[in-house]
OpenMM code with the backbone's topology and positions (N, CA, C; nanometers):
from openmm import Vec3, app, unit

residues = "UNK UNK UNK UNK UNK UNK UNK UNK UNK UNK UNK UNK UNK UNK UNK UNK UNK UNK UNK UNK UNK UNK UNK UNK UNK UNK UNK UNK UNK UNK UNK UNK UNK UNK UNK UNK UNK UNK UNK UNK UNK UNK UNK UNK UNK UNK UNK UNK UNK UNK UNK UNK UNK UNK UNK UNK UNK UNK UNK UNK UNK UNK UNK UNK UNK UNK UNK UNK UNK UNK UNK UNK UNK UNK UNK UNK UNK UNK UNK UNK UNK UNK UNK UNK UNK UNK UNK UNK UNK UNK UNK UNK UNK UNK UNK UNK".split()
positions = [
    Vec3(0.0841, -0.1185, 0.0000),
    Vec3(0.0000, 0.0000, 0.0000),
    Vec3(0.0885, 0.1246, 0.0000),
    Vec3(0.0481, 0.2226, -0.0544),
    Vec3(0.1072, 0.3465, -0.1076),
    Vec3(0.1215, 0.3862, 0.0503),
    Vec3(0.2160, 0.4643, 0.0827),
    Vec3(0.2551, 0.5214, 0.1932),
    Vec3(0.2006, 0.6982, 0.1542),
    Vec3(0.1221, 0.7479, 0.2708),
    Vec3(0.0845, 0.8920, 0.2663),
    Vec3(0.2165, 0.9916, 0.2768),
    Vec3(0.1926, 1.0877, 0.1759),
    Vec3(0.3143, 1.1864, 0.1947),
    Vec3(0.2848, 1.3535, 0.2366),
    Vec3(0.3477, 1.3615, 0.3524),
    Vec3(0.3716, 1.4592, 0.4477),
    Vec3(0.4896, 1.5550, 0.4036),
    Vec3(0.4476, 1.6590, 0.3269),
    Vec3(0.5776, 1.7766, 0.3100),
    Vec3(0.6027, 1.8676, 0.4001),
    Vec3(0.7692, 1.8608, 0.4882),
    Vec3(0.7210, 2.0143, 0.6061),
    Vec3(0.7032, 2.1264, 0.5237),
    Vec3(0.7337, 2.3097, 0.5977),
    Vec3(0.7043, 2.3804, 0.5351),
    Vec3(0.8682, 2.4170, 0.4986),
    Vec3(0.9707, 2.3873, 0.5643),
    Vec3(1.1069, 2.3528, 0.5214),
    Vec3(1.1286, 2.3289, 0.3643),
    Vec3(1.0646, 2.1936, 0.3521),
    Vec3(1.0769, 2.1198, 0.2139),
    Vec3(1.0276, 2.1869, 0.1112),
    Vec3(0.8907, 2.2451, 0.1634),
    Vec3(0.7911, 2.3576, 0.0181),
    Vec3(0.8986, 2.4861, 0.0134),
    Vec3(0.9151, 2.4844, 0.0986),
    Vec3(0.9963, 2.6392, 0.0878),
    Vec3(1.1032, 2.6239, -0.0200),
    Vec3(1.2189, 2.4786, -0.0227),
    Vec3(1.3008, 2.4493, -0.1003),
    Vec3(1.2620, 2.4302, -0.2400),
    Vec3(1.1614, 2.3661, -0.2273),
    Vec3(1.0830, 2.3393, -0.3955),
    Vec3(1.0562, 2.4090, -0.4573),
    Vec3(0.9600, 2.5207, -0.3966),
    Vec3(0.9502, 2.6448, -0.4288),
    Vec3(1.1051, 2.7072, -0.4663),
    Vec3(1.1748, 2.7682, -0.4220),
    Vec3(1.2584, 2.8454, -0.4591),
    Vec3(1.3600, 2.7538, -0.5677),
    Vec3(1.3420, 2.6584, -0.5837),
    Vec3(1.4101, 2.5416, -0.7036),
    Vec3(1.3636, 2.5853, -0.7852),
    Vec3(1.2424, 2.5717, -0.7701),
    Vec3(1.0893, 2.5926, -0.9199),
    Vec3(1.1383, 2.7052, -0.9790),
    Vec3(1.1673, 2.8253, -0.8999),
    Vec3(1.1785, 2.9213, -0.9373),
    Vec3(1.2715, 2.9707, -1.0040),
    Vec3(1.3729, 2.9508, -0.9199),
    Vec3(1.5220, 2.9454, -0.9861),
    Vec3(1.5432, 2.8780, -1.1468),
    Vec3(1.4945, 2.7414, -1.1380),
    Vec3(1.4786, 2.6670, -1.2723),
    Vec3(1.4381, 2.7375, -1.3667),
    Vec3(1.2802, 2.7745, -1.3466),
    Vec3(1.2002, 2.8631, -1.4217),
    Vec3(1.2805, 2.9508, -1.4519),
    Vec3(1.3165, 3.0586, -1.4139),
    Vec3(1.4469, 3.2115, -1.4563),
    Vec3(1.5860, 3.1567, -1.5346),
    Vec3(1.5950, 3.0307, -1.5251),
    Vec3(1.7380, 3.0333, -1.6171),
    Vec3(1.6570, 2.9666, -1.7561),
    Vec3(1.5333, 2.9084, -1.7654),
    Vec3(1.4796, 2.8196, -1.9050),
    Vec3(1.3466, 2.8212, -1.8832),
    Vec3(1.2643, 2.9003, -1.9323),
    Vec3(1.0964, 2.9285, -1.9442),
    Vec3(1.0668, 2.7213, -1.9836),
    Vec3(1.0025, 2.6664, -1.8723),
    Vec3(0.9543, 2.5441, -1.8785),
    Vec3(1.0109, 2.4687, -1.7557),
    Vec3(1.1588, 2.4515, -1.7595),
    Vec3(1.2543, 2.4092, -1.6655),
    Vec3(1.1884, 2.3809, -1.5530),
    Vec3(1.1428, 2.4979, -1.4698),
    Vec3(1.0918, 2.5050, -1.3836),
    Vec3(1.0033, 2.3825, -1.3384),
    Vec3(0.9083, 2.3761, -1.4012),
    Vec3(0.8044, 2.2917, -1.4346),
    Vec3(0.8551, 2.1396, -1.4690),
    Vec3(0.9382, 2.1219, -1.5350),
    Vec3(1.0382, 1.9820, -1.5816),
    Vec3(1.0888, 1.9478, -1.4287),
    Vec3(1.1270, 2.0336, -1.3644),
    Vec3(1.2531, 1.9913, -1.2572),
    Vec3(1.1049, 1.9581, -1.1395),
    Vec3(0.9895, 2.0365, -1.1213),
    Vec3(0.8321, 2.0069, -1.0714),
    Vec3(0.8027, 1.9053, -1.0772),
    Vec3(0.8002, 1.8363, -1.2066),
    Vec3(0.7393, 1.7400, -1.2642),
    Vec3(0.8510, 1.6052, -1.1760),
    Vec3(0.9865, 1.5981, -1.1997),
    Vec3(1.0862, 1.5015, -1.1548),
    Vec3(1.0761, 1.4754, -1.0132),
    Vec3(1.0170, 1.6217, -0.9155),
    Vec3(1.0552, 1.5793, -0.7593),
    Vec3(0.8768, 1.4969, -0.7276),
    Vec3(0.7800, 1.5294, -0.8886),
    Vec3(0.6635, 1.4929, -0.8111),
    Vec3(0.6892, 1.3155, -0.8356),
    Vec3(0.7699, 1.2971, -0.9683),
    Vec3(0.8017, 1.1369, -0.9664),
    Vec3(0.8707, 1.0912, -0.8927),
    Vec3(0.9477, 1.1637, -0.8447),
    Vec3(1.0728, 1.0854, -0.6822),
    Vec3(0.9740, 1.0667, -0.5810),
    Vec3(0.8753, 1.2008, -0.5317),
    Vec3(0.7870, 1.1823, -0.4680),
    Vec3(0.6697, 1.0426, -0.3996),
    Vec3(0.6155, 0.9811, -0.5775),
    Vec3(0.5876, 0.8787, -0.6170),
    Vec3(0.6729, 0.7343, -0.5592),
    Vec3(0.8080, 0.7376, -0.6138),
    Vec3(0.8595, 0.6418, -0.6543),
    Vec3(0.8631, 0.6194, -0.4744),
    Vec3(0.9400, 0.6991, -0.3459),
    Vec3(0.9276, 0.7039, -0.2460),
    Vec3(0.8044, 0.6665, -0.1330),
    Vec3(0.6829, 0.7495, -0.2060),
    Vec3(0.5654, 0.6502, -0.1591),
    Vec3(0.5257, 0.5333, -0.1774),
    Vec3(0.5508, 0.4695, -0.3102),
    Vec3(0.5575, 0.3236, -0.3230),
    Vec3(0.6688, 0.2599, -0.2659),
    Vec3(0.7686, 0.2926, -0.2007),
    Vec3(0.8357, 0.1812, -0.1495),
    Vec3(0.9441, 0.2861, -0.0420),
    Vec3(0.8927, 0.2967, 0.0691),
    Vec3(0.9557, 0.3973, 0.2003),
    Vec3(1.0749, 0.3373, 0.2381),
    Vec3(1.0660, 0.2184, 0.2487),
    Vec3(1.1769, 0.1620, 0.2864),
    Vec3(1.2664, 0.1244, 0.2061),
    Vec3(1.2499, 0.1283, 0.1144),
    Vec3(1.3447, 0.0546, 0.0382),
    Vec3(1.5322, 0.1393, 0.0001),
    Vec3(1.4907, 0.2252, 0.0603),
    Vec3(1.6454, 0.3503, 0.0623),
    Vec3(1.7182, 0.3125, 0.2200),
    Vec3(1.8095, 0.2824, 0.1780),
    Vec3(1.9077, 0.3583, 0.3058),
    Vec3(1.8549, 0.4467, 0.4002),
    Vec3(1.8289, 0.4339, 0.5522),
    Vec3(1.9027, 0.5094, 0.6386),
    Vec3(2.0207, 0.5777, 0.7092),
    Vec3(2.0155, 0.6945, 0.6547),
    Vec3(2.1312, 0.7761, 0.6418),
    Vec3(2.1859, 0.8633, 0.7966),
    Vec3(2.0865, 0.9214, 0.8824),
    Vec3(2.1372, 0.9712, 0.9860),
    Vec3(1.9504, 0.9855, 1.0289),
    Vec3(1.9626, 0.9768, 1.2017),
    Vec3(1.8896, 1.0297, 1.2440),
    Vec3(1.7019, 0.9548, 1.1892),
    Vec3(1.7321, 0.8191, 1.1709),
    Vec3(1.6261, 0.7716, 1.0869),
    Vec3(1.5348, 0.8337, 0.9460),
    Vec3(1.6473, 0.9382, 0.9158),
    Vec3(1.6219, 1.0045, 0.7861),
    Vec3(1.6873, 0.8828, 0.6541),
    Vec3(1.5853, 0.9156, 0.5653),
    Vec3(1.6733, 0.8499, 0.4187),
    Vec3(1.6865, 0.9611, 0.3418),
    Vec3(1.7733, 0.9385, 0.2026),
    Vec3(1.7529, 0.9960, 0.1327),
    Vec3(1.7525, 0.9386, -0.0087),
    Vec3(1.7098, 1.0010, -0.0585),
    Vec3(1.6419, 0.9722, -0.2168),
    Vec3(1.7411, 1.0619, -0.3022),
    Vec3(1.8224, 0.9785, -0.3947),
    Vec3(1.8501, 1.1203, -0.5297),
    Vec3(1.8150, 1.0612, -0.6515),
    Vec3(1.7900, 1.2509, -0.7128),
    Vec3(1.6851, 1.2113, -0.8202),
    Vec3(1.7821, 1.2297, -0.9374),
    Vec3(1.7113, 1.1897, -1.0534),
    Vec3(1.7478, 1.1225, -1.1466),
    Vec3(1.8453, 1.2421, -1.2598),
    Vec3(1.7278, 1.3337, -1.3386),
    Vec3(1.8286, 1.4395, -1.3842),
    Vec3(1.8839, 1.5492, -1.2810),
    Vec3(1.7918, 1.6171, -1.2354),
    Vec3(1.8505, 1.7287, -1.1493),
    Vec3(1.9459, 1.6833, -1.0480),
    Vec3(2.0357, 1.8024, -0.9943),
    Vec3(2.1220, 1.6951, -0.8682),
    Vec3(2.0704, 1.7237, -0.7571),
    Vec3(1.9446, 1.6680, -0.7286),
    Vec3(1.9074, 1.7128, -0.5725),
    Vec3(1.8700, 1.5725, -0.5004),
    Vec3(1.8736, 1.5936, -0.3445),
    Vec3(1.8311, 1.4870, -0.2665),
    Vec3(1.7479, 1.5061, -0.2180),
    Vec3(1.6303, 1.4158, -0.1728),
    Vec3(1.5121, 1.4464, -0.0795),
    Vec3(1.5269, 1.3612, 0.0113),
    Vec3(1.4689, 1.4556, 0.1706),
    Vec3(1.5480, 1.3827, 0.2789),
    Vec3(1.4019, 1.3564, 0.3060),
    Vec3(1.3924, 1.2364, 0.3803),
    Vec3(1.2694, 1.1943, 0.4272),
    Vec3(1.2790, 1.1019, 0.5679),
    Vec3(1.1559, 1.0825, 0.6217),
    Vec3(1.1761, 0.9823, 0.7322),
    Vec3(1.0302, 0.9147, 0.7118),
    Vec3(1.0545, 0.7923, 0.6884),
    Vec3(0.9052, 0.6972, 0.7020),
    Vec3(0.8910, 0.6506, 0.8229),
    Vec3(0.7329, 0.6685, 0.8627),
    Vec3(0.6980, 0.6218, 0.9931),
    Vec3(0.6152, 0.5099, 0.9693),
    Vec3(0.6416, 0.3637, 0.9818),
    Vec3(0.5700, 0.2792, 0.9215),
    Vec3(0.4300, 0.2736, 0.9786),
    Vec3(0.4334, 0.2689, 1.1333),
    Vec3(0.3298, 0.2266, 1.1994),
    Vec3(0.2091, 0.3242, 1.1719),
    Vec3(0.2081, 0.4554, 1.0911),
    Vec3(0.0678, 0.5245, 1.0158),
    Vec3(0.1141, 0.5016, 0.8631),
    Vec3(0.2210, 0.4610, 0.8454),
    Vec3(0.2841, 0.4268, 0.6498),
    Vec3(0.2783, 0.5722, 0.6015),
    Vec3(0.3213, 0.6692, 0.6851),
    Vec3(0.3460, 0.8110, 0.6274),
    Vec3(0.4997, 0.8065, 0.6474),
    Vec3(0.5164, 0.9271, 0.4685),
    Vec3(0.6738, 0.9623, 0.4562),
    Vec3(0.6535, 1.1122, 0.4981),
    Vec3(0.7584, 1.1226, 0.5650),
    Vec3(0.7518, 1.2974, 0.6237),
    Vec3(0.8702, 1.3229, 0.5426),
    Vec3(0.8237, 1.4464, 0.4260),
    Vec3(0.9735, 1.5163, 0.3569),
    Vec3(1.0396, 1.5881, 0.4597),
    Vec3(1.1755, 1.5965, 0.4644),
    Vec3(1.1796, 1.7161, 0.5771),
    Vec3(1.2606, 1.8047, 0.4808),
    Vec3(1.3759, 1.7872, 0.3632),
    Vec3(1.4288, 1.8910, 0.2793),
    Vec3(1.4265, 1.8455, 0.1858),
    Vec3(1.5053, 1.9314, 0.0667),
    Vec3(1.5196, 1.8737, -0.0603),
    Vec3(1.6375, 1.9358, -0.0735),
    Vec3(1.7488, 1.9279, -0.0851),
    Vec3(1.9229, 1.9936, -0.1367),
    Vec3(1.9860, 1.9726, -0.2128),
    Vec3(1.9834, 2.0886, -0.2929),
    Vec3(2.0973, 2.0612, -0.4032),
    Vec3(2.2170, 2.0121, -0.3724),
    Vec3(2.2330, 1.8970, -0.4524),
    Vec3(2.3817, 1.7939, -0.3883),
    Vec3(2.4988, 1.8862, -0.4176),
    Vec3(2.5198, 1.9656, -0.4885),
    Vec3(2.6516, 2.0678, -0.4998),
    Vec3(2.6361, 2.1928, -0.3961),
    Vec3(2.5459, 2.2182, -0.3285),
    Vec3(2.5519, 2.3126, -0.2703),
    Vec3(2.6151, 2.3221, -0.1397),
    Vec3(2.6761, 2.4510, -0.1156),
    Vec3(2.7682, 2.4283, 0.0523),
    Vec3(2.6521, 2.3908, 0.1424),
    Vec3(2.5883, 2.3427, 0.2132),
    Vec3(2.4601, 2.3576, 0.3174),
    Vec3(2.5294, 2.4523, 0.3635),
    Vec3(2.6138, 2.4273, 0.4451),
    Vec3(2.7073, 2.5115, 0.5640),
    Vec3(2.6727, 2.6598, 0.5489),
    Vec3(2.6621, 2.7334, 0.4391),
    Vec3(2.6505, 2.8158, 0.3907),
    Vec3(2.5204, 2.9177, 0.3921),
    Vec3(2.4456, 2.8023, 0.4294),
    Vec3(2.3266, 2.8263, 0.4151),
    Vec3(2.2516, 2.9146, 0.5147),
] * unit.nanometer
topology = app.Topology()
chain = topology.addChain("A")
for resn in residues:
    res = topology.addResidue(resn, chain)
    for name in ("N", "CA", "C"):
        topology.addAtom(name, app.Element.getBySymbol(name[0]), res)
């Protein structure tokens, strides 16, 4: 059974400003790079567990063209994935 997906306001905040960013360097982009985190999204609700635990009972997911990761934590016992970020894999965090 499909696992329910829980985005914080952390994670929208990141998507959002991706979307955006995308969008301003290639009219569509935006929307392409939209379209990829809603199929990682997908691919993650069908199967929560199936990634690595990475720290802190977080996994992470990386997606396919763009270089970003989505950090998540599945809670089996309601079968909800809680996003908690999404990060561009080249980016300093530290920085952030």
């Amino acid at each position: 059974m499909k696992a329910k997906k829980v985005i914080s306001t952390f994670a929208k905040a990141d998507l959002s400003e991706a979307t955006k960013w995308y969008e301003i360097q290639q009219k569509g982009l935006g929307k392409r790079f939209l379209n990829e985190m809603k199929e990682a999204f997908e691919i993650i609700c069908k199967n929560p567990s199936g990634f690595q635990i990475r720290y802190d009972d977080n996994r992470i997911y990386y997606t396919k063209i763009f270089p970003y990761s989505i950090h998540y934590k599945y809670i089996a016992e309601r079968n909800e994935v809680q996003i908690k970020a999404i990060f561009h894999t080249a980016r300093n965090q530290s920085s952030v």
